[in-house]
DONULUM-194015 format. One record per residue (C-alpha): x, y, z; residue in one letter. Coordinates in pm, 1 decimal. Example, Ala and Ser with C-alpha at 12.3 -4.5 7.8 and 13.67 -1.06 7.14 Angstrom:
// residues 2
<east=1230.0&north=-450.0&up=780.0&residu=a>
<east=1367.0&north=-106.0&up=714.0&residu=s>
//
This chain:
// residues 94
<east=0.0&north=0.0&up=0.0&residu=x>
<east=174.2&north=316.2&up=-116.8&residu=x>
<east=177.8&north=575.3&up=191.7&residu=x>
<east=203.2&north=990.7&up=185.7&residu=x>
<east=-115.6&north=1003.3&up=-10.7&residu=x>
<east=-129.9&north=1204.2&up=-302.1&residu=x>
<east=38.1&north=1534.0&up=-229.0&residu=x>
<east=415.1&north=1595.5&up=-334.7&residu=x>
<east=704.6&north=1708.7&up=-69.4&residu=x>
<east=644.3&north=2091.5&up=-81.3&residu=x>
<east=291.1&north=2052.6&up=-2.1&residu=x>
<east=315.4&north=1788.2&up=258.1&residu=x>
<east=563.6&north=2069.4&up=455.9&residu=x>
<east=344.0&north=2352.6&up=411.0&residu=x>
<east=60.9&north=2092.3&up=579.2&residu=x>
<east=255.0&north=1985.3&up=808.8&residu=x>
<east=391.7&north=2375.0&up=938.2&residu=x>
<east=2.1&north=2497.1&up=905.2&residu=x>
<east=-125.3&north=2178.7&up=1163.1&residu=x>
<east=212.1&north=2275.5&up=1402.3&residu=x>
<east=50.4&north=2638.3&up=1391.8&residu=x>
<east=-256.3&north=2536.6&up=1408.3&residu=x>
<east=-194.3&north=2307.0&up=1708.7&residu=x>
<east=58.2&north=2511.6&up=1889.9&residu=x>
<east=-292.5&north=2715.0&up=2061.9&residu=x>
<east=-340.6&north=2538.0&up=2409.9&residu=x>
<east=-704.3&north=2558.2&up=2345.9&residu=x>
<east=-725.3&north=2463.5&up=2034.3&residu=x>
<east=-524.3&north=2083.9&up=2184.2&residu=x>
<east=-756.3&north=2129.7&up=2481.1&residu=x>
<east=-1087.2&north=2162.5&up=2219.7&residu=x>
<east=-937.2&north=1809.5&up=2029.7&residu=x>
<east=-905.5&north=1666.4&up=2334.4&residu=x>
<east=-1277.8&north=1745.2&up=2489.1&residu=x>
<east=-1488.5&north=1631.0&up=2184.8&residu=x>
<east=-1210.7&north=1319.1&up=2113.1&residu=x>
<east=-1304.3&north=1186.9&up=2512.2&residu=x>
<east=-1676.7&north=1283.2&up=2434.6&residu=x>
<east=-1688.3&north=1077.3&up=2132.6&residu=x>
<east=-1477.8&north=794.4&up=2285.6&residu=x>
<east=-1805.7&north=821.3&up=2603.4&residu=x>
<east=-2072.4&north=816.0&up=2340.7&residu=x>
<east=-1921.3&north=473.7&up=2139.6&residu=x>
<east=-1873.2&north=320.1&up=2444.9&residu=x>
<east=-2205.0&north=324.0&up=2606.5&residu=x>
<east=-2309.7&north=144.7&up=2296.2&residu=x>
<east=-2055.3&north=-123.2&up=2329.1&residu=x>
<east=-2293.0&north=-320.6&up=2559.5&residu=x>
<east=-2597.8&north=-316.1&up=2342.9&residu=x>
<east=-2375.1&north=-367.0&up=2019.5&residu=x>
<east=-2230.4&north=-719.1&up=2145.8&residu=x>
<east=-2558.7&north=-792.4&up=2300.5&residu=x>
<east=-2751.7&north=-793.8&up=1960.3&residu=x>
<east=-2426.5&north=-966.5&up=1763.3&residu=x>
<east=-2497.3&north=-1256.8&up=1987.5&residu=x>
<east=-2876.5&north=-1266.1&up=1912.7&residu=x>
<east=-2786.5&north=-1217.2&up=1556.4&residu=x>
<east=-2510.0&north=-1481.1&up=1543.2&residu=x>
<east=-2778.0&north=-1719.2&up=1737.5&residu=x>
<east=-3093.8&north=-1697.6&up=1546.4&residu=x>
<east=-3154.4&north=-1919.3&up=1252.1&residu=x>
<east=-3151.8&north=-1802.8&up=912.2&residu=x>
<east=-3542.5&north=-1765.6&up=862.7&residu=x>
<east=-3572.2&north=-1582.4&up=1143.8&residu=x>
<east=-3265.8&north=-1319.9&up=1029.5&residu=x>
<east=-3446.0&north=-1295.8&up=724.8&residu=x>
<east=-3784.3&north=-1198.4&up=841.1&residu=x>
<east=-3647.6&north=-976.5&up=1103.7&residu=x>
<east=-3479.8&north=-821.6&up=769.1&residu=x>
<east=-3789.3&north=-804.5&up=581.2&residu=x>
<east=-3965.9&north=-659.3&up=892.2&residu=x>
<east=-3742.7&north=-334.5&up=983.1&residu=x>
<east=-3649.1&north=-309.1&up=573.9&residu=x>
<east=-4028.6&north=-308.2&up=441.3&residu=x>
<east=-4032.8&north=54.5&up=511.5&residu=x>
<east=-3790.7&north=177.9&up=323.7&residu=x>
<east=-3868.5&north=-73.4&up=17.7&residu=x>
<east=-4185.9&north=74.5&up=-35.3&residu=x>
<east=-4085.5&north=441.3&up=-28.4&residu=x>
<east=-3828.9&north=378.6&up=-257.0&residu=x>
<east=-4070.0&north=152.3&up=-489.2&residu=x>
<east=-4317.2&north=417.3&up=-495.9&residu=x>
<east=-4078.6&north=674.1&up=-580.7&residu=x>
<east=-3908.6&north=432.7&up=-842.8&residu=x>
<east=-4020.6&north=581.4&up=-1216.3&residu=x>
<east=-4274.6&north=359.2&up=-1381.2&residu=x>
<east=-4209.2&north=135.6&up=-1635.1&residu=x>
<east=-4553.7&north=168.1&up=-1879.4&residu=x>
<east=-4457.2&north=-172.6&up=-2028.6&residu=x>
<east=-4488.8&north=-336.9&up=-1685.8&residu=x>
<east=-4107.7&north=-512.3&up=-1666.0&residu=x>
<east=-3717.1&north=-440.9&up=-1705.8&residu=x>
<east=-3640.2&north=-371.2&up=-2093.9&residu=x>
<east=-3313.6&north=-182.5&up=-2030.1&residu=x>
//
């Protein structure tokens, strides 16, 4: 996998001195740091309720998956079906 992106030398220094400037505010490291632990809270409390439903998931038959599928899916199928453009021959002829 080729690293340094897309961007040639020059540009990857004048990056690199604009983040140093950027960064070298105490508040501005202080701000990062705030909304980085807030975001690491917010994932977290989900953790519980994430592995709880992969192990429902991972335990219920197929059928079951499916319909549970079908069930919180339906919704959006028939939105998008009656938003879909109208074939007036009735059937795919593309």
């Amino acid at each position: 996998m080729k690293r340094g992106g897309t961007h040639d030398q020059a540009a990857r220094a004048r990056i690199a001195a604009g983040t140093r400037a950027a960064m070298a505010d105490p508040a501005v490291r202080e701000r990062i740091s705030q909304r980085t632990r807030a975001g690491m809270a917010r994932v977290s409390a989900f953790a519980p309720q994430k592995h709880a439903l992969a192990v429902a998931w991972q335990a219920a038959c197929p059928e079951v998956r499916k319909s549970f599928l079908d069930q919180i899916l339906a919704p959006v199928c028939v939105a998008s079906a009656a938003e879909a453009p109208r074939d007036p021959h009735g059937g795919d002829h593309g």
